[in-house]
matplotlib code that plots the C-alpha trace (Angstrom):
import matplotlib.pyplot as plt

x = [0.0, 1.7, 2.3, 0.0, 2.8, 2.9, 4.5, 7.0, 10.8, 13.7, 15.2, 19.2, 21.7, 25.4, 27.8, 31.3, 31.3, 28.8, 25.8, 22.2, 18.7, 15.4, 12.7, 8.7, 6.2, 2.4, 3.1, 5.9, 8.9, 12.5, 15.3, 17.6, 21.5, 24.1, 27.9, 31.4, 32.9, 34.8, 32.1, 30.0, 25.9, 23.8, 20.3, 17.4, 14.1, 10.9, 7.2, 7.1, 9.9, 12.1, 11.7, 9.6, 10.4, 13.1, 10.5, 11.1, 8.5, 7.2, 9.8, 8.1, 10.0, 12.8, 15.8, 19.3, 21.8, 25.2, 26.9, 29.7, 28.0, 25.8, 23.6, 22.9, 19.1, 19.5, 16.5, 12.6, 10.3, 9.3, 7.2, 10.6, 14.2, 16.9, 19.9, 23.5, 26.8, 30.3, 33.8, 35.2, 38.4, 35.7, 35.2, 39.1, 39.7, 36.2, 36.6, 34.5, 36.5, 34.7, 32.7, 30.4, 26.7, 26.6, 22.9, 22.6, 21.2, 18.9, 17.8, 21.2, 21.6, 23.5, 20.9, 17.6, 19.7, 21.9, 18.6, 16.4, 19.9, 20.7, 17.0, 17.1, 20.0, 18.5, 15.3, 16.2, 16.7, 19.4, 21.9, 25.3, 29.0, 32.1, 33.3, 29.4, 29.6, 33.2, 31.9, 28.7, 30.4, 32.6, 29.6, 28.3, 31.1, 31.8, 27.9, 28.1, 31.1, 29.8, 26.4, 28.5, 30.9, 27.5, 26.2, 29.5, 29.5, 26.0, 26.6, 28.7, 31.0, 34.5, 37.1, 40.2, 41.5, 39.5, 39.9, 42.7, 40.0, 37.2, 39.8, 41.2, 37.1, 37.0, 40.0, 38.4, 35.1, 36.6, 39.3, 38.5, 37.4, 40.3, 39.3, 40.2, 43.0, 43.8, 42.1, 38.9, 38.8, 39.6, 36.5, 34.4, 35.1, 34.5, 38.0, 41.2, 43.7, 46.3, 44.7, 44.1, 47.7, 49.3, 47.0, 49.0, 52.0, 51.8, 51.5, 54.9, 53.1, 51.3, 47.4, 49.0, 50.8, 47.9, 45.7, 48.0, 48.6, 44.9, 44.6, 47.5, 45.9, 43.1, 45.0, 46.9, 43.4, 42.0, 45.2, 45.6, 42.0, 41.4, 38.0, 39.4, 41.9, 40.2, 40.8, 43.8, 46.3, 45.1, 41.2, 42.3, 44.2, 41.4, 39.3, 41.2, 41.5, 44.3, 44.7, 46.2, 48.9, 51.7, 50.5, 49.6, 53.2, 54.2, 52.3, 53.3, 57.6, 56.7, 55.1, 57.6, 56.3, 57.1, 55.2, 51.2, 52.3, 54.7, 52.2, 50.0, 52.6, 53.3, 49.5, 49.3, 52.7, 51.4, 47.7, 49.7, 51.9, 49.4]
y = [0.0, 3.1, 6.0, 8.9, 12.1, 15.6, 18.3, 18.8, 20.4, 18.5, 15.9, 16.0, 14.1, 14.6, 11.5, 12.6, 13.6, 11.8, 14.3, 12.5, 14.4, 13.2, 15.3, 14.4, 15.9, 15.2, 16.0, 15.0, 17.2, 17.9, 17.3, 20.3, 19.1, 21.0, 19.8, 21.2, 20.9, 18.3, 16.6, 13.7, 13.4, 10.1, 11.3, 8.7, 9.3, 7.0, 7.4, 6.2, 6.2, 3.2, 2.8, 4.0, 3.8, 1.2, -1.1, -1.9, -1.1, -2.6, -2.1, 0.4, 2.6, 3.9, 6.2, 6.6, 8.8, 9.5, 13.0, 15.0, 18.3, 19.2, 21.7, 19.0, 18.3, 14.5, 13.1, 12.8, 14.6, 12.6, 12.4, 11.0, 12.1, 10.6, 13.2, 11.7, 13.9, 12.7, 13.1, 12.4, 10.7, 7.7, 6.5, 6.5, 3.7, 2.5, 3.6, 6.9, 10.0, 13.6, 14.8, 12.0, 11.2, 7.5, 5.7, 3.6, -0.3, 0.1, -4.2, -4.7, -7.0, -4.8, -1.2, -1.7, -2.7, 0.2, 2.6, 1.6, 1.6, 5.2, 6.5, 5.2, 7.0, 10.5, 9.8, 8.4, 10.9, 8.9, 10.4, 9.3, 9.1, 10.1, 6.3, 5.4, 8.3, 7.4, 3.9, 4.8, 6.8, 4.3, 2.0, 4.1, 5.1, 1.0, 0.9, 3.5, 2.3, -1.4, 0.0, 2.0, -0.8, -3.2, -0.6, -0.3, -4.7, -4.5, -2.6, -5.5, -8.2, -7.4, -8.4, -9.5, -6.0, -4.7, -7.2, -4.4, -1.8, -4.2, -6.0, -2.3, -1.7, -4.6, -3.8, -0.1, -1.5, -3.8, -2.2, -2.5, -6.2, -8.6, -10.9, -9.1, -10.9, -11.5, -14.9, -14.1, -10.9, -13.2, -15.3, -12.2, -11.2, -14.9, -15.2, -17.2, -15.6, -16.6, -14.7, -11.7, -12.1, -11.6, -8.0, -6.9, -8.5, -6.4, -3.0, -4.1, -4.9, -7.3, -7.8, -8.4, -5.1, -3.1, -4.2, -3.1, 0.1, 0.9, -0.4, 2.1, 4.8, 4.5, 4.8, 7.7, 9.8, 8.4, 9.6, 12.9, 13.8, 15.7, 14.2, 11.1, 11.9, 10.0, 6.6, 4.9, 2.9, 0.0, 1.1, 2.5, -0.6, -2.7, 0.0, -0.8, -4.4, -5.5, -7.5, -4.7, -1.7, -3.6, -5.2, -1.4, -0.3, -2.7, -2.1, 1.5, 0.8, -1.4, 1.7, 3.7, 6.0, 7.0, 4.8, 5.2, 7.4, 9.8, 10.5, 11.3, 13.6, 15.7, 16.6, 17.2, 19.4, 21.1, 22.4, 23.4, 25.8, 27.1]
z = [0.0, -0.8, 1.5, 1.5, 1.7, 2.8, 1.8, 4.4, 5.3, 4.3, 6.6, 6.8, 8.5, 8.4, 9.2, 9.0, 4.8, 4.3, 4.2, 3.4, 3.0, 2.6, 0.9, 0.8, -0.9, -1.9, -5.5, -7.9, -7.4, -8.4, -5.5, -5.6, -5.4, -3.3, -3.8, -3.5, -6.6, -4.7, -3.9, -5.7, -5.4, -5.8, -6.2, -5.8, -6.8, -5.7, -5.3, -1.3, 1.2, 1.3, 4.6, 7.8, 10.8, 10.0, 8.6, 4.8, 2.7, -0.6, -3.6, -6.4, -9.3, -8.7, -10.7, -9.1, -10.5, -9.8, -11.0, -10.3, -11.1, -8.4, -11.3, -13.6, -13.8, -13.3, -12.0, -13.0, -10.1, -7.6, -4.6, -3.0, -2.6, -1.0, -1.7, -0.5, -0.6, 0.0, -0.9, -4.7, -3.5, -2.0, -5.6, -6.2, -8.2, -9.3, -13.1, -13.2, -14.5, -13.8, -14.9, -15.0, -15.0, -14.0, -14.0, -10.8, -11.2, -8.7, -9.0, -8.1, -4.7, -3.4, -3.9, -1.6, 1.7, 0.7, 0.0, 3.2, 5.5, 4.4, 4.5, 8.2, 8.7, 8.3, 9.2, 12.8, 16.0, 17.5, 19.2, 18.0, 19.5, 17.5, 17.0, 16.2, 13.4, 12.2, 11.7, 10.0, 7.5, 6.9, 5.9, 4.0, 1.7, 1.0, 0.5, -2.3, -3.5, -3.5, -5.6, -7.7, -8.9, -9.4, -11.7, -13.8, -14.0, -15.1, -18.1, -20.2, -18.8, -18.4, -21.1, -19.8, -20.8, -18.5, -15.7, -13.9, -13.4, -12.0, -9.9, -8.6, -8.3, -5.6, -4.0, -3.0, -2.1, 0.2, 1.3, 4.7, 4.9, 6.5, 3.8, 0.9, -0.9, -4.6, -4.3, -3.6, -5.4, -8.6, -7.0, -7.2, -11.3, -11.9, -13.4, -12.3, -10.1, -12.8, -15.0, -13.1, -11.6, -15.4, -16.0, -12.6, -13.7, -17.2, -15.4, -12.8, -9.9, -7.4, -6.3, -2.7, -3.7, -4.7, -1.6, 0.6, -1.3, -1.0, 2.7, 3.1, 1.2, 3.7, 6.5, 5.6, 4.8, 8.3, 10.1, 8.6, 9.1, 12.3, 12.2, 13.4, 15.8, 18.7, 16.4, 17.9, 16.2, 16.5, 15.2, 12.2, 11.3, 12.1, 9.7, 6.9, 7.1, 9.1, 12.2, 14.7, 14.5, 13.9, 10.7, 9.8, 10.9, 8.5, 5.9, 5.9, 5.6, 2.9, 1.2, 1.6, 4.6, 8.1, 11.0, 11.3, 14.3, 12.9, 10.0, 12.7, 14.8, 11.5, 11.0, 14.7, 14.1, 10.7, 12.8, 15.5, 12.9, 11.4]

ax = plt.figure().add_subplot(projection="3d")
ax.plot(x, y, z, "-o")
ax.set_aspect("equal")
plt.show()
């Protein structure tokens, strides 16, 4: 049955960079999108909300669109908006180069549990903690990423030209799951790691190498990020995969950088300079 609506004020939430609204209305309308221009939107239209009052409702029509440029007229009107904002750098590595405008497979497995789980997020009052926000932004981004890289399998199967860019794909979705390795990211593409080892091999590098790159990567952004100062060691390790801060520690010589810990002193050094 769907949901009679009223017009009424925009609901937002913010979580961390991760900025969701959620617009109603009794009458088919357009969402309005506000991004930095280093910023990235997914816009989701629908005729009832997703979800209410964390019950999942009935699935009915839905659009999702991904752009870079927050002016673009995207979307058809609808009586429902869900409006998400975050960071360009989260899609780092997927295969999208700005400026893009990137239809979303919304009967992907992976959309409706993303869709109802972000719709609960701004529509609940809860209060939430600094860790309990860190963590829920850190959902979301994989969620997105994880809908994002569906929608870019869906449109044709991957020759094995293209097998780098999916694999590199997986590798950012799951950069934070222990059980990311080149085995079962071959598993994922449906292609044999021998295979998938030779496009690495081609381009001078490693799958084991490019994990730990990205988990890396992650680390360096969590560390350098004020917002996540309260994070110890050891909880952004475990946030980007690995089993404590000694595993990170040595992750980060075999990049090529100082220890977790010094990166952290020098941004601690740099704000206190400025």
């Amino acid at each position: 049955m769907a949901t009679v609506l009223s017009d009424v004020p925009p609901t937002q939430a913010d979580f961390g960079s991760v900025r969701i609204r959620a617009l109603l209305s009794a009458h088919p309308t357009t969402a309005p999108l506000r991004a930095a221009p280093d910023e990235v939107t997914l816009v989701v239209a629908l005729d009832r909300p997703p979800s209410i009052r964390g019950v999942i409702t009935e699935k009915g029509p839905c659009v999702a669109v991904l752009t870079s440029d927050a002016a673009a007229d995207t979307v058809p009107p609808a009586k429902c908006h869900l409006v998400l904002t975050f960071p360009a750098q989260v899609l780092n590595g997927v295969g999208l180069e700005a400026p893009f405008l990137q239809a979303i497979d919304t009967h992907s497995a992976l959309f409706w549990p993303f869709l109802t789980f972000a719709w609960t997020c701004v529509t609940t009052r809860d209060r939430q903690t600094g860790l309990s926000l860190y963590f829920m932004e850190r959902l979301l981004q994989e969620m997105v990423v994880g809908v994002v890289v569906a929608s870019l399998r869906a449109r044709h199967d991957k020759p094995a030209a293209d097998l780098h860019a999916a694999a590199l794909s997986v590798i950012t979705a799951r950069v934070g799951d222990p059980d990311l390795t080149a085995a079962s990211v071959a598993a994922e593409l449906n292609t044999s790691l021998r295979t998938l080892q030779r496009q690495f091999s081609a381009r001078g590098t490693t799958m084991d190498r490019s994990i730990r790159n990205a988990r890396v990567r992650h680390a360096m952004a969590l560390l350098r990020d004020p917002a996540y100062s309260s994070l110890s060691i050891e909880r952004v390790a475990h946030a980007c995969g690995l089993a404590n801060g000694s595993s990170l520690a040595r992750a980060f010589a075999a990049e090529g950088h100082p220890s977790p810990t010094r990166v952290r002193a020098a941004r601690h050094l740099r704000a206190v300079r400025a």
